[in-house]
C-alpha positions, 0 to 999 in steps of 0.5 A: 469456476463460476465463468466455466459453468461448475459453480453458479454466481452465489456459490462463487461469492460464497468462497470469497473469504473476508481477507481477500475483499481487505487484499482488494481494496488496498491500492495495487499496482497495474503494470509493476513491470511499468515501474520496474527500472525505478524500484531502488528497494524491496522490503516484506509487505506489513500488508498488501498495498502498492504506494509510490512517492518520495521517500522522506524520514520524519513524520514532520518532512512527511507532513510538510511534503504532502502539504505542498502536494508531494506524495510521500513514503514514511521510512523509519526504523520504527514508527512511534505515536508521534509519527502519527500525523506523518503516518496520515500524509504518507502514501505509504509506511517503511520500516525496517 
């Protein structure tokens, strides 16, 4: 609205609601359909964010992987506080 001239630069920040600043600052993909072929599964978003990394199943693998370089997915069935050191070194969080 504000680049076809109905609204000016201050009117338009003004519609930005809190929410949408937190979708933005979650990491996203640029090209999904670059990635496409290699997606095995798709779940319900928790929150918005994109992640890519090796899929491991316990906090411990999670740290020991991220230690060695490896990016890493958490899934678990439900996470617990002592997946928490996991939860930190993953990229992102599955559970189902």
């Amino acid at each position: 609205m504000e680049a076809e001239g109905l609204i000016d630069s201050d009117a338009a920040v003004l519609m930005v609601e809190p929410r949408h600043l937190d979708q933005l600052l979650h990491p996203m993909f640029e090209n999904e359909k670059a990635y496409q072929r290699y997606v095995i599964t798709k779940g319900l978003g928790a929150s918005p964010g994109a992640a890519v990394g090796k899929l491991v199943f316990t906090a411990a693998d999670a740290e020991a992987w991220q230690a060695r370089g490896e990016a890493v997915i958490l899934a678990r069935q439900e996470t617990s506080p002592e997946d928490v050191g996991g939860m930190h070194a993953a990229q992102g969080i599955l559970t189902s």
